[in-house]
N, C-alpha and C positions, 0 to 999 in steps of 0.2 A: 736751400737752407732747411734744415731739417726742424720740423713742427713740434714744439714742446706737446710732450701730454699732460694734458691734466692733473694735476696733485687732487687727492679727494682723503678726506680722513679716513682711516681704518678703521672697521667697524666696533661699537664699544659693548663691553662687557657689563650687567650688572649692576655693579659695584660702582665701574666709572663715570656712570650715569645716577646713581645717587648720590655721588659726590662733587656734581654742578650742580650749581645755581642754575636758573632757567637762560638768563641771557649767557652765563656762560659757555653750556650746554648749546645755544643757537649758534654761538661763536665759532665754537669747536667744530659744528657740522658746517659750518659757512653758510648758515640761512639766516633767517630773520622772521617775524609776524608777519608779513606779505607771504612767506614760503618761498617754494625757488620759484623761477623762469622756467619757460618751457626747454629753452635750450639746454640752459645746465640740468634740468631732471634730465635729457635724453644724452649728455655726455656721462651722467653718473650710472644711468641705466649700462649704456656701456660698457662702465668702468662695474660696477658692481655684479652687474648679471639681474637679472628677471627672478622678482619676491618668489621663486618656488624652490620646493626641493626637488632636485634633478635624480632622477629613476634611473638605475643603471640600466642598460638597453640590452636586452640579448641579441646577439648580430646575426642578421637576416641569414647567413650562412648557414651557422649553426643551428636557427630554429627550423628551417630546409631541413637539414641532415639527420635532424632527428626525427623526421618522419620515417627513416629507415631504422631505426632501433626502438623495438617494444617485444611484447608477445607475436603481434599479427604480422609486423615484417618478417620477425623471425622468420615464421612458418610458411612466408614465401620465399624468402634467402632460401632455407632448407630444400623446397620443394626446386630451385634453380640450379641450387648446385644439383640432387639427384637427377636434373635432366640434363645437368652439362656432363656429368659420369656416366650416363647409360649415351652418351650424344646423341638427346632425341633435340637437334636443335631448333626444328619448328614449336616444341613444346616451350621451350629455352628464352625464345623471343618474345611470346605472347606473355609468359610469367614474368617476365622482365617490366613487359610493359604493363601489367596488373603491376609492378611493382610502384615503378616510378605513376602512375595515374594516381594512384594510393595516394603517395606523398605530395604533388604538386596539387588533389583535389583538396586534403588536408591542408597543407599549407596555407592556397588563397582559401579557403575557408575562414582559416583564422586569421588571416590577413583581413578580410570584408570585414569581420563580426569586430577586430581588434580597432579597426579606422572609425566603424560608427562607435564605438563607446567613446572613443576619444572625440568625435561630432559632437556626443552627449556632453563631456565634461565640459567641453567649451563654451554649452548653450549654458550651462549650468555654472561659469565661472564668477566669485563673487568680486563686487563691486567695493569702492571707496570712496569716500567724499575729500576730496584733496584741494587745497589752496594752491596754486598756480597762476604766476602773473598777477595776484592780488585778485586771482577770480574764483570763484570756489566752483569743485566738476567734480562730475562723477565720470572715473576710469575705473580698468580692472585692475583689480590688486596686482596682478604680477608687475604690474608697469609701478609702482611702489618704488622709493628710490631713498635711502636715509638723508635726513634735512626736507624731505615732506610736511609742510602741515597738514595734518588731517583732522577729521572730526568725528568720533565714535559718539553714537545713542544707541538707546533703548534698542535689540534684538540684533546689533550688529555681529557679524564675527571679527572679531579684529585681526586684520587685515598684514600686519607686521610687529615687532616690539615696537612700544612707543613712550617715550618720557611725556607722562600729561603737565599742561603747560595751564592752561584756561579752563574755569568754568568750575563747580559747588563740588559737586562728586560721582564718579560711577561706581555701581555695584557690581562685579565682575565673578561670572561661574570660570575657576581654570581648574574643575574638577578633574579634568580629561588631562590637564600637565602635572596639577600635583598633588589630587587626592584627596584636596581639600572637600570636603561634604557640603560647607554652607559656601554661600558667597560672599566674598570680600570686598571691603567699600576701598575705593582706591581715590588720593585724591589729590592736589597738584602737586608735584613731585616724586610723586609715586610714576613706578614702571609696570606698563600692562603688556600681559606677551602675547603672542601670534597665536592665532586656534582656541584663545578663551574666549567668552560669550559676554556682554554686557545686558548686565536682567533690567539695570534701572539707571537711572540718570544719561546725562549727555555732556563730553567736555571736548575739549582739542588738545593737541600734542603735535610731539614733532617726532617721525620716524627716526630710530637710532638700528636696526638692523633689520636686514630682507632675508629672504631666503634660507639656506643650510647656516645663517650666521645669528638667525634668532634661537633661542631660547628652546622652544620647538624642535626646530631644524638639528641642532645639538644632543637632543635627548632620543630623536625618534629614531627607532628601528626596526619597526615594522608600519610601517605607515601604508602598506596598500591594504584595504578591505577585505578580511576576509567573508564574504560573503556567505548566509546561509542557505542549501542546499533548498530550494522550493519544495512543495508538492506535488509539482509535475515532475518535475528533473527528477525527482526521486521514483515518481510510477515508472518513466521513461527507463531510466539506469533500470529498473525492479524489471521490465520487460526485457533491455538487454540482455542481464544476469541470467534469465528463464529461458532463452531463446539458445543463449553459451553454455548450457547446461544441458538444454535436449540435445544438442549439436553434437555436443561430446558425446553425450550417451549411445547417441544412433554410429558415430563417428565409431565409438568402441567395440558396436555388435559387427558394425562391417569388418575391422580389421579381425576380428577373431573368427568369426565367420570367413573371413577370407584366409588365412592363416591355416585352418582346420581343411580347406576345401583346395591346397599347399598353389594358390596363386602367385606368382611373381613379388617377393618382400618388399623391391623397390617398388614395381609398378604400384602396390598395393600402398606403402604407405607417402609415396610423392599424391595417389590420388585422395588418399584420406587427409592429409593437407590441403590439398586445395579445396575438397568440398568444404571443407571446414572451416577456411576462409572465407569462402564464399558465402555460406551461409552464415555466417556471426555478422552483424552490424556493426563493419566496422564505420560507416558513413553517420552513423547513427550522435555521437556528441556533436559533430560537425555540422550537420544537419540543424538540432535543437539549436544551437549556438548563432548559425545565422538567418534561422527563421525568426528569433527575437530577436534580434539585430536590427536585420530591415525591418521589421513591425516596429521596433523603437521608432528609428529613423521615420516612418510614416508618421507615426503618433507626433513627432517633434512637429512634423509640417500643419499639424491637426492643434500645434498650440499647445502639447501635452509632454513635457518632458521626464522618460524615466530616470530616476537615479539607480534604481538596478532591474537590470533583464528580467529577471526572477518575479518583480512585482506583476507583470503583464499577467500571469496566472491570475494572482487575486483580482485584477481589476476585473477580468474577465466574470470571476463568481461572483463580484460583487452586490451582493442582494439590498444591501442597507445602505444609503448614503447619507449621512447627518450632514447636510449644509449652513455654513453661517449664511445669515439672512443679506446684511450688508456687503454691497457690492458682487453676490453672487446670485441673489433672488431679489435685490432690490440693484437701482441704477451706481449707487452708493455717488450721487451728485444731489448734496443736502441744498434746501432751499427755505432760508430763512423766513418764517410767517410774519405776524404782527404782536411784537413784544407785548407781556403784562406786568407793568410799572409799579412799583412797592418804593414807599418814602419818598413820596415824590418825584422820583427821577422823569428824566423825559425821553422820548425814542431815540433820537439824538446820542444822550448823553449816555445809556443804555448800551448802546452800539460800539461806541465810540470805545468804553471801557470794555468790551469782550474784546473789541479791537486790538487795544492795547495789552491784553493780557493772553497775544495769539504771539506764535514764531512767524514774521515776514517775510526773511530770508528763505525758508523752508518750510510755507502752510501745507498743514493737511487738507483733508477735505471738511472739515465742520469751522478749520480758519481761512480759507478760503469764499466759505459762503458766506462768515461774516464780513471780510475783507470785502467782497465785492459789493456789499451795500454800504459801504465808504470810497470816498475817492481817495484811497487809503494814503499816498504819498503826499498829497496835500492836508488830509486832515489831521496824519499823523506828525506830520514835521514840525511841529512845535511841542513835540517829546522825543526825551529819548530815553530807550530801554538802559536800566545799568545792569540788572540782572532778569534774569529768565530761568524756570522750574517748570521743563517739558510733564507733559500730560504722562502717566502710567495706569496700569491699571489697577495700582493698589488705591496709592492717594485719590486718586477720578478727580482730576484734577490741573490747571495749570498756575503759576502765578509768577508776576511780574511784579519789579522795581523801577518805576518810574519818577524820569525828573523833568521839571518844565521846564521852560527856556528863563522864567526867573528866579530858577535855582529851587522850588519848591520840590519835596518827596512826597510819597505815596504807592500803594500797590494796589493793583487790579485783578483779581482771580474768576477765573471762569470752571464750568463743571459740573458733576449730577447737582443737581438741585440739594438733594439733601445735604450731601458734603458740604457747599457753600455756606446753605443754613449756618450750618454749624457750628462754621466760622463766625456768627456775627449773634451776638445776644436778642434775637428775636421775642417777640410776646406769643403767646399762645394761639390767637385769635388769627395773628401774620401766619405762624406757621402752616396754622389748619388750611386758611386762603390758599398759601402756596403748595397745599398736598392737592388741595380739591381743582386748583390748575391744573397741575401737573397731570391728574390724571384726567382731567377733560382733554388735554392734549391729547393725550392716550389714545381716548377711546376716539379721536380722529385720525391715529395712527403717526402723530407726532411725536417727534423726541424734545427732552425739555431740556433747556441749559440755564443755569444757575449763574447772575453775575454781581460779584461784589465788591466794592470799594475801600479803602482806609482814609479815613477824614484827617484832618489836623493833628487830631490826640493819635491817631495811628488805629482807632477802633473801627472794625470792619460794619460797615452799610449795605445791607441786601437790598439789590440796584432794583430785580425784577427778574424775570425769564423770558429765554428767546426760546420759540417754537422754531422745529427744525423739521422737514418732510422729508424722506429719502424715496420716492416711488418706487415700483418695484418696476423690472425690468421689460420691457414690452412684449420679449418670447419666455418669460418665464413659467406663466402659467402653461402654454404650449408643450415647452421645455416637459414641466414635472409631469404632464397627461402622456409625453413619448416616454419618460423613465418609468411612471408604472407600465406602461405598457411592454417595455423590455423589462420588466419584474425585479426593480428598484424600489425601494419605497422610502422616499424623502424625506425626513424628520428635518423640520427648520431649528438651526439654532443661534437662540438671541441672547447677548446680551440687556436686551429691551426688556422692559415687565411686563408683565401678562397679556394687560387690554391692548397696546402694542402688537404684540406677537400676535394675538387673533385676528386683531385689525386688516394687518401686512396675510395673515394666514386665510382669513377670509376671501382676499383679493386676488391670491394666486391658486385656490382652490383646494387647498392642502386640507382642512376640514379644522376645527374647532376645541381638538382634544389637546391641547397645551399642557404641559405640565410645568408647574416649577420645577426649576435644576434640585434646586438644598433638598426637595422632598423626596427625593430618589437616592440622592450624597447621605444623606441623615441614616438612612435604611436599609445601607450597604452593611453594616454592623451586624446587624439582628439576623444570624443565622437561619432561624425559623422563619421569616418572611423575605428571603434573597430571592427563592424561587417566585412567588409573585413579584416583586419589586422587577425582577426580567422581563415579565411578562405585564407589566404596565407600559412598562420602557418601549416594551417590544410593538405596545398597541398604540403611544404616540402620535398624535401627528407632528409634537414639537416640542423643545424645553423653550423657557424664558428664566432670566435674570441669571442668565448660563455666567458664569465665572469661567477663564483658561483653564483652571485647577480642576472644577466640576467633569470636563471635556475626556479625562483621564476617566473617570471612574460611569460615564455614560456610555462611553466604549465597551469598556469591561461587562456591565452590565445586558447590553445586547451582544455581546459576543457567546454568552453565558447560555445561551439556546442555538447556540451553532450557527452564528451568522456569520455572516464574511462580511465588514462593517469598514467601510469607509467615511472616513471625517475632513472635512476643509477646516482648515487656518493660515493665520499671516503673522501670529505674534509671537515672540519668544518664548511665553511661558504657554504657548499650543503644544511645543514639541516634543512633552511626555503622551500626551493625547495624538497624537500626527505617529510617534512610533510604534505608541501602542494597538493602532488601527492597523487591520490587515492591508488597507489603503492611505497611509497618509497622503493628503493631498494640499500643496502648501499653494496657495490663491496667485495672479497677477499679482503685482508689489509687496508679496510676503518680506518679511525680513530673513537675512541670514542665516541665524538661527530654525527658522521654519522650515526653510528648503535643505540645510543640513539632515532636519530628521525626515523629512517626507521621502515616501516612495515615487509620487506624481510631483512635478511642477508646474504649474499653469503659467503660462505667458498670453492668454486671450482672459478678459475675466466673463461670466455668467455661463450659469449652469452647463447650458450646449457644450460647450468646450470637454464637458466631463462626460456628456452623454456620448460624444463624438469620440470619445478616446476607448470607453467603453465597448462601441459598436465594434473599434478597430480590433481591442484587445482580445474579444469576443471570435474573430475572424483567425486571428492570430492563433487562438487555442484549436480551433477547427483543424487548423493548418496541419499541428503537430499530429491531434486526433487522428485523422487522415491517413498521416505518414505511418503512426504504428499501427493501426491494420495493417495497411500493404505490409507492414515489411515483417509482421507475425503470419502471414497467409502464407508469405513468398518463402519464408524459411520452413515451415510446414511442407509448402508444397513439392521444394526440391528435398529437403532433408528426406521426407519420410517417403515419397516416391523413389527415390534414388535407391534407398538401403531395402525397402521393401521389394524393388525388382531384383537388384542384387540375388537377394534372399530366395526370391523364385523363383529368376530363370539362370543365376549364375553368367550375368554378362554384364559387363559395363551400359548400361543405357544410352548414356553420352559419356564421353570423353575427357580426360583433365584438359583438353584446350578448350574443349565445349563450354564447361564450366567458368572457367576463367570468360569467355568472352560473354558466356551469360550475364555475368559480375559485372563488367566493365559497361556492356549495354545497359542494366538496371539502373546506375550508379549516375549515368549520366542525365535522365530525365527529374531523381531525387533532388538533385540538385537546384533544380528550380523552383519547387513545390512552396518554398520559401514568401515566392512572388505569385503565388496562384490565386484565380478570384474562389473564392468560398460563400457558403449561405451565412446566413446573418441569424446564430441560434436565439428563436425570442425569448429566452428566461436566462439567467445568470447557468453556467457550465463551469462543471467541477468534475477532476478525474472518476470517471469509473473503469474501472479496471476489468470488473465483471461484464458489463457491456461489451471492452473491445476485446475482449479475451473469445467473449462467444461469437463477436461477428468474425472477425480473422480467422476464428478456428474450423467456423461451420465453413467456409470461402476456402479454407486453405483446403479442408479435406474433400469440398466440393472439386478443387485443382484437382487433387488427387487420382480421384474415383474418374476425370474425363483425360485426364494423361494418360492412365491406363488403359482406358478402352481405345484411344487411339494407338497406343501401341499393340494391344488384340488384333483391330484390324487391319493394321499395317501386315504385321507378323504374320498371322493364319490366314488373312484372306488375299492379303496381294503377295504375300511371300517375298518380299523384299529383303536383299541381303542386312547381314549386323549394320554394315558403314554405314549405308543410306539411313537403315533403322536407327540409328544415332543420328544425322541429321536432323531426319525427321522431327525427333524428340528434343532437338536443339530450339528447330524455329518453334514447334508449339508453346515451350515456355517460355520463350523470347516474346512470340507475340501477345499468350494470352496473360505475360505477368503484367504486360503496360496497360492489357486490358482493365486488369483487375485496380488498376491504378484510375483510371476512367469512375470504377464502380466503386471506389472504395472512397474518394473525395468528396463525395455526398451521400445523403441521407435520403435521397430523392432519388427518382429515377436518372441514370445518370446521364440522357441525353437531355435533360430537361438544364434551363438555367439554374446555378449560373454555371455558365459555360466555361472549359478552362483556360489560361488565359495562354496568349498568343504563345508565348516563348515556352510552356510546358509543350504546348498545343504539338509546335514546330519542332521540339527537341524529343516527344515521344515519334512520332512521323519519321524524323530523320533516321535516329535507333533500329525503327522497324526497318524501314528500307533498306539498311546497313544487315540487319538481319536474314531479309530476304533475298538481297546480293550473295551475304557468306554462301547462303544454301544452294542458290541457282548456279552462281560460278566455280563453288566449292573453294573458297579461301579457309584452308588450315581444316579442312571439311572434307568428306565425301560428295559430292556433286549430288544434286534429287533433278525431277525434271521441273519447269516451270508451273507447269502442270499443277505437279504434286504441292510446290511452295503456292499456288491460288486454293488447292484447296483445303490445306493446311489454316488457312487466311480464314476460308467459309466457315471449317468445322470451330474454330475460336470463338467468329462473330456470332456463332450460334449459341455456343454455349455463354457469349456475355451476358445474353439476354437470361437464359435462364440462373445464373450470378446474382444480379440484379435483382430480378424476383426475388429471389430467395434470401439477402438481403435485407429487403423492406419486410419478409414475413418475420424474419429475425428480430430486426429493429420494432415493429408492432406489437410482438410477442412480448419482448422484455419491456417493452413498457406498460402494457396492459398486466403487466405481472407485477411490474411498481405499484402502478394504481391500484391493482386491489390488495397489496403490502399499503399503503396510505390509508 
């Protein structure tokens, strides 16, 4: 008997969700105030499809096949056919197979670097607070299902359209769907769409559309990121472009040069393609693409998730890190002190009311510390909450509607001290009391909490204050003495007021120069005093009474002398401040919101976690470093040797197969350099261009000057025919380019640690031996004697050493040149 499917509503529009009622609306979707069952959410999943918009795929086929169509296939298509027309067929095979290597290195290239971004989005996928089985969880949103209850607050991203059902009101940013500028107060009845932000309040709703059938889903049509080009990726392309411009240049004097001197047209110009190939990088995006890849991929295990490739640069230079104090320099597990009682109240009753004026269901941590000094289930069950007004950062505040079990009302509010005041017509003499607490807590490095009550007549009674501690983290101080030591420099920042901030700042070693947030925000204005105002900022060791809003223009301000300025946050209104940092860094339990704008996401919380991503990100940039030496030396060395011998002796050097298997050996060791161990540079690294411009060049022409004296005395002194002299000139820059690869990966002597790592180790070794086979057995070759390939091997290892030197006198030069430019 054949199994009915499922009927499920068709998704609604709009219109036909502001024109139910709530229970009829529940009706319509077949739920109820429990929400669904687990079962039926997973027959509607289903039936409806997974809350995302579906990406069209380009087919694995076709992104193959276009590795043969560009500029650089061309010109080995072209150079294939001119060898299958002159039928030089050994020529024919080898170009062939530079061909397809080309494409399948390409391909899994983008294949690795394509699978870790998609690793990334999933470490990075947002969450939901969902009703199920009458039990409230947190899933991922794609698992979203209409007829969901769910529950959006403060910094959420909302997660699908949803008819809100329960609860006062939210304020909703959906500047990003409609342009709107301010934010909207949305409130039961109202419909919230997918991709907008909630800045304030908390209520529930019931999913009415997922996926391509929300709101969202229906408007978007460009929804992939177009990403901004880095400052490395840009030097990197800017090396490319200068490398594909010499290439040419030399590429032009050969073929007119050879033209004038009436060489072979084919021969001439199938070998001016191939050098040409040869020498242009074309491994080179492929390269940069999955050495941040796997370096992402590392940083995720290290607790540090990138949301774009790109950021790893700036982490890298990162010199400033402005830290929230809470939960990243301190433990962020608050511990309730010994209340100070005003009107009478007792510790008891004190408690009991902040109790009362906390969320149960879902404490944070400052209702959690109060909750655990009540046996909270017992003491509470003779109230019940009717209403609740989550904490935000405007009001600093929460408050509660409470009823007793004999039906009597009243409300509970908890929060800064002063705000509460506020609420309640205090005398003079009370208030003073409650300043000159507040800040004795302080200066113990206490947080104060404000608690007040509504009597019979409904007039608010200020209960007392509870002292709150948050300790600071046990490696924190450790922590911040390894970040200056890698040439960070920590600015704390708090929310807390001053004597706080020093308190906390004193104990982690950060020093004493605190400023107030407003007195830097106030100062921004005054043209004639920006420049100092920077350079207070800049001398710091912290802000207090930091607002989310202030966070935006403390960024600005220390960016403003050329720093590269990283900021932590968790809250929604961070995420002008988090974008605007060359490092946004959104904490362990950030909201939504936070990690949408942040470049870093932390899933370990205290400092380390930042330091550790850094050291990586640091290694990461080396990586790249590294790679464009070698590969501006390497082009150097063939390009301008090759067309310089041309020029002099009127003969091929090496051969268009020689070249090509040049190519193909190189191409295969680059490839790992991704996974290579590197030094650990101790100050924050920022491209300079000038730097690798002179070491690769001085390396490259140093190649030069010792290829040519091996061809001297091959030529005049042993009189070796052309073929073998081709050989020759094959394994020399076969062996001594992996050489140069050895000396170019560090800054150090390059038999010194750190050493390279297994898999380059093994894949330059193998290449070579592959090279010194060609030569000895003459594969596509002229044969040499073993002999000659050992000491072809000697004359390289000799001159690595003097590479090397010269090198370090390089690297010392230019920086003893910086320093007395400093």
């Amino acid at each position: 008997m054949k199994k009915d499917t499922p009927k499920f509503p068709p998704p609604l529009d709009a219109d036909k969700v502001r024109s139910l009622e709530a229970e009829a609306l529940l009706k319509y979707l077949n739920s109820d105030s429990n929400g669904l069952s687990a079962a039926d959410a997973q027959a509607r999943l289903a039936f409806y499809g997974l809350n995302t918009i579906q990406q069209k795929r380009k087919s694995t086929l076709l992104k193959f096949l276009s590795y043969f169509w560009g500029p650089i296939p061309w010109m080995i298509e072209t150079a294939a056919v001119l060898s299958a027309v002159v039928r030089n067929t050994d020529d024919l095979a080898i170009i062939l197979i530079l061909l397809f290597f080309n494409a399948i290195v390409g391909f899994w290239q983008e294949y690795q670097a394509g699978n870790a971004i998609e690793q990334l989005k999933k470490n990075l996928a947002l969450k939901a607070r969902v009703c199920r089985d009458g039990q409230w969880l947190n899933i991922d949103a794609v698992q979203l299902v209409p007829g969901d209850k769910v529950k959006i607050r403060l910094g959420d991203v909302v997660p699908a359209d949803i008819a809100l059902l329960e609860g006062d009101y939210l304020s909703i940013d959906q500047s990003a769907l409609t342009g709107e500028s301010l934010p909207v107060d949305k409130r039961t009845g109202d419909l919230i769409y997918s991709s907008s932000i909630a800045k304030q309040g908390e209520m529930t709703g019931v999913v009415t559309g997922t996926g391509a059938h929300t709101y969202f889903g229906k408007t978007a049509k460009l929804v992939s990121s177009a990403s901004s080009v880095s400052h490395f990726q840009k030097a990197v392309m800017h090396i490319g472009d200068y490398l594909i411009f010499i290439s040419l240049v030399l590429v032009v004097i050969l073929v007119l040069v050879g033209l004038e001197r009436q060489l072979p047209v084919m021969e001439l110009v199938q070998f001016a393609l191939i050098l040409t190939v040869a020498s242009i990088p074309v491994a080179l995006p492929a390269v940069l693409s999955v050495t941040m890849a796997v370096g992402a991929i590392k940083l995720a295990k290290l607790k540090a998730i990138v949301s774009r490739l790109e950021s790893i640069e700036e982490l890298a230079g990162m010199d400033i890190l402005c830290s929230d104090k809470t939960g990243t320099l301190t433990q962020n597990k608050l511990t309730l002190g010994e209340p100070v009682m005003f009107n009478g109240a007792d510790k008891h009753g004190i408690i009991l009311a902040a109790a009362l004026a906390s969320e149960v269901e879902n404490p944070d941590a400052l209702d959690s510390a109060i909750l655990q000094q009540l046996d909270h289930e017992k003491a509470l069950r003779s109230f019940q909450q009717q209403h609740f007004m989550p904490f935000d950062p405007v009001q600093k505040r929460t408050e509660a509607e409470i009823k007793t079990e004999q039906g009597q009302m009243f409300k509970v509010s908890k929060g800064a001290p002063q705000v509460v005041l506020d609420l309640c017509s205090q005398e003079a003499a009370m208030r003073e009391r409650a300043d000159q607490t507040v800040d004795e807590f302080a200066l113990k490095g206490y947080r104060a909490l404000g608690v007040a009550k509504t009597d019979e007549t409904g007039r608010w009674t200020f209960l007392g204050i509870l002292p709150l501690f948050d300790p600071p983290r046990e490696d924190a101080a450790k922590t911040i003495k390894e970040a200056e030591e890698h040439g960070i420099d920590i600015k704390m920042v708090t929310g807390d007021n001053i004597a706080i901030a020093k308190q906390i700042a004193g104990e982690l070693g950060l020093g004493q120069n605190i400023l107030l947030a407003e007195q830097i925000i106030k100062a921004k204005d005054n043209e004639d005093i920006i420049h100092q105002v920077a350079q207070c900022a800049e001398r710091a060791d912290g802000f207090a009474q930091v607002f989310p809003e202030h966070k935006y223009w403390l960024v600005k301000d220390l960016q403003a002398n050329n720093h590269l300025v990283g900021m932590t946050g968790d809250g929604v209104n961070d995420a002008p401040a988090l974008k605007q940092a060359d490092v946004g860094i959104a904490v362990s339990g950030a909201t939504d919101a936070a990690r949408a704008a942040a470049d870093l996401v932390l899933t370990g919380t205290g400092l380390g976690v930042i330091i550790s991503a850094v050291e990586e990100a640091r290694r990461i940039f080396e990586r790249m470093n590294a790679y464009a030496i070698y590969r501006i030396t390497e082009t150097i060395r063939i390009m301008l040797f090759m067309v310089s011998a041309i020029l002099i002796y009127n003969f091929y050097p090496i051969t268009a197969v020689m070249i090509i298997l040049l190519a193909l050996l190189n191409d295969l060791p680059i490839l790992t350099i991704a996974k290579d161990n590197t030094w650990l540079p101790p100050t924050p690294v920022r491209w300079n261009m000038h730097k690798v411009l002179t070491v690769a060049t001085v390396l490259g022409l140093l190649g030069v000057a010792e290829t040519f004296l091996l061809l001297i005395i091959a030529k005049n002194h042993f009189h070796v025919s052309l073929d073998q002299l081709q050989t020759i000139i094959f394994l020399k820059l076969a062996v001594a380019g992996h050489l140069t690869l050895f000396v170019a990966r560090t800054r150090h002597r390059f038999f010194t640690p750190p050493f390279p790592a297994p898999l380059l180790l093994f894949t330059i070794i193998g290449t070579q031996i592959v090279a010194a086979l060609i030569a000895g057995f003459g594969w596509f070759v002229t044969p040499i004697s073993w002999e000659s390939v050992g000491l072809i091997w000697a004359y390289c290892l000799f001159w690595v050493f003097i590479e090397d030197s010269l090198k370090l006198w390089v690297y010392r030069h230019l920086e003893h040149k910086a320093g007395v430019v400093c």
